[in-house]
N, C-alpha and C positions, 0 to 999 in steps of 0.2 A: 533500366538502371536499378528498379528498386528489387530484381530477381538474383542479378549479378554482385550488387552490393546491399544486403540484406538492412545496412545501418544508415545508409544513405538517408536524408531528411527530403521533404517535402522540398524545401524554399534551397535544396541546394539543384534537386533537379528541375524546379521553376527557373532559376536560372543557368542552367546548362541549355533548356528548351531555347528562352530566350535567346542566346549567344547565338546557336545554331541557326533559329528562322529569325530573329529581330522580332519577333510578334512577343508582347507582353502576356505574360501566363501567373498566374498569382497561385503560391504553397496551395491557400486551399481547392483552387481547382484540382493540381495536382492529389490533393489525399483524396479527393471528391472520384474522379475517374479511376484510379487504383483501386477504391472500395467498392467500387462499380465491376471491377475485374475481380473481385475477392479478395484483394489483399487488407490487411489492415494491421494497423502498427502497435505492437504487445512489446511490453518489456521482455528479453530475453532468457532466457535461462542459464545456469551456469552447469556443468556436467554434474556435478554434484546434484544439483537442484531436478535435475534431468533424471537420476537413479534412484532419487528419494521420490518424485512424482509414482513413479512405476513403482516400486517398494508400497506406497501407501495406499491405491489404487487398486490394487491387487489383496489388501490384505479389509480392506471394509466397504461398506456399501453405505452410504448416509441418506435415511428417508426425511421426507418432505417433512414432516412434523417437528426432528429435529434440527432443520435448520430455521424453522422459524421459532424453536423456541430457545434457541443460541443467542447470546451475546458474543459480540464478536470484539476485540480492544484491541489496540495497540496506541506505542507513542509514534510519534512523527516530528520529523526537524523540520521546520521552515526556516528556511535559509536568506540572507537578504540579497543573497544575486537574486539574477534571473531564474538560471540554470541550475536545477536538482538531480543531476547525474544520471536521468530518468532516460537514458537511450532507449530508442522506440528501433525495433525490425521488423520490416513487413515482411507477411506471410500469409499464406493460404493456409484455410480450415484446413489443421491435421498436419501441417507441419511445424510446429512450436519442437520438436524433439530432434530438428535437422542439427549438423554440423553448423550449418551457419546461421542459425537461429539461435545460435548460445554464446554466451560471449563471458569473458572476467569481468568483474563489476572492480572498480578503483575508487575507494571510498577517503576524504580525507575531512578534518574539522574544519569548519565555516560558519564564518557570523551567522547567530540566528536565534530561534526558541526551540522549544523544546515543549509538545503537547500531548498530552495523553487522551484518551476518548474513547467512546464504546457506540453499538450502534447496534439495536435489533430489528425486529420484521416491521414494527410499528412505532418505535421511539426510538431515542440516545441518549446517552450518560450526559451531565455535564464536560464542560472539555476542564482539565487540568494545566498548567503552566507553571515548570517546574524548571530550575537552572542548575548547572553541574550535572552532577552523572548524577541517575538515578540503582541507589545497591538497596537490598531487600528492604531494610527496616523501609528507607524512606517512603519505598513502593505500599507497604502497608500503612504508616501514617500520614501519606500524605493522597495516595488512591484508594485504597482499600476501605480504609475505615470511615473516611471522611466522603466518598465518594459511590461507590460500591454495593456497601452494603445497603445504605438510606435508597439506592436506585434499587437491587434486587430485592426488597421489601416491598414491595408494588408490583411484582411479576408475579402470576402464581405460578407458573414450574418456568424454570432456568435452565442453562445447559450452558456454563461460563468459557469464552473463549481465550487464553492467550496465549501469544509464539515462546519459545521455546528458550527465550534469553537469561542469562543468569540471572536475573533478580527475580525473573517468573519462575524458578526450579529450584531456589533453595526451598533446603529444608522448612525454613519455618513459614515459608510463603505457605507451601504445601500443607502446613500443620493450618494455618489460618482459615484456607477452606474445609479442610476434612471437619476443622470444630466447628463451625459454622455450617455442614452438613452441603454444601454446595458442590455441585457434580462439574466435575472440570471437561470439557470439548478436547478430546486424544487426540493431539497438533501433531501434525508435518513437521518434521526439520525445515527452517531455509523455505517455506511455502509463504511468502505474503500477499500475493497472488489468487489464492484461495482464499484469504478473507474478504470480505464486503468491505470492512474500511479503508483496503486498500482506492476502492471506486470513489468512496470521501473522499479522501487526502488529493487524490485527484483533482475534482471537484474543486474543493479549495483552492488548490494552486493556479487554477483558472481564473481564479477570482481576485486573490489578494495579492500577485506580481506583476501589476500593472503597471506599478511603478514602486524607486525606492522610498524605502522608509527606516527609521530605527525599529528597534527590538520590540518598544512598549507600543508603536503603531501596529507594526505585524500583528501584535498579538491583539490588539483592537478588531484589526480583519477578521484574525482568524474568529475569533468572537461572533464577529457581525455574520460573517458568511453561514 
């Protein structure tokens, strides 16, 4: 099931198994024996995301010293469902770039926070918790300057990551590193995948959806985790 329907979940072919022989089979054996065959379950790609991999891969080669002396950031929403639109498709090493390993992603607004964070080869930034949209100004007085720079003062060389979203690409974002002399990490479009904080945010969500809560607990979790 899981070669034929790439999106298929664990706990829905634990119960397909079931129906068929009556013997009780549980999600994690299922993801258990599948990784065992090679598959294993990655967020998809979008075609877009698919041209830009290949585009960017093609055109640099990143050595070992600079990803550990990268900072890597982004924000992340925690949301108070369960569910973070995080479809999982299994696949075999080396096909991430199939037809049916790529999917549209359908993104819409849902109760939750809103967290910023960084994370390098030996530490992390504090985490940030910020509400509304985040546009440039607020990205520098409320990450940059308060957060940022007090962390990159304790590195001795930097190599600062962030994606690619408009408050990361105005202009005076852009002007705030260059005077500050800090060398910016030349991002992927559409790649968050390729960062490390992606495996955090993860992580987290393992952690603090066990059950519901308001906004100012979530954001206690996220804290605590």
């Amino acid at each position: 099931m899981a070669v034929t329907d790439r999106s298929v979940t664990s706990r829905t072919i634990a119960q397909h198994i079931q129906s068929v022989t009556h013997h009780p089979v549980s999600a994690r054996t299922i993801r258990r024996r599948l990784q065992k065959s090679g598959l294993s379950a990655r967020r998809p790609l979008t075609q877009n995301h698919r041209r830009l991999c290949r585009q960017w891969r093609d055109e640099r080669k990143i050595c070992t010293a600079e990803w550990n002396e990268s900072v890597f950031t982004d924000e992340s929403r925690f949301c108070l469902q369960h569910h973070y639109g995080w479809i999982r498709v299994w696949r075999h090493r080396g096909e991430r770039m199939l037809n049916s390993c790529v999917m549209h992603r359908h993104t819409g607004p849902a109760p939750g926070i809103m967290v910023w964070g960084g994370i390098r080869y030996h530490s992390r930034t504090p985490l940030v918790r910020f509400a509304g949209t985040l546009n440039n100004q607020r990205y520098i007085s409320e990450v940059l300057e308060p957060v940022v720079l007090l962390y990159l003062q304790g590195l001795p060389t930097t190599i600062f990551q962030q994606d690619n979203v408009r408050p990361h690409m105005a202009r005076i974002v852009q002007g705030f590193f260059v005077n500050r002399q800090t060398e910016l990490f030349l991002w992927l479009a559409r790649s968050p995948d390729l960062s490390l904080t992606e495996n955090m945010v993860a992580e987290l969500l393992t952690q603090i959806t066990s059950q519901d809560a308001i906004p100012d607990q979530l954001w206690q979790r996220v804290e605590a985790a």
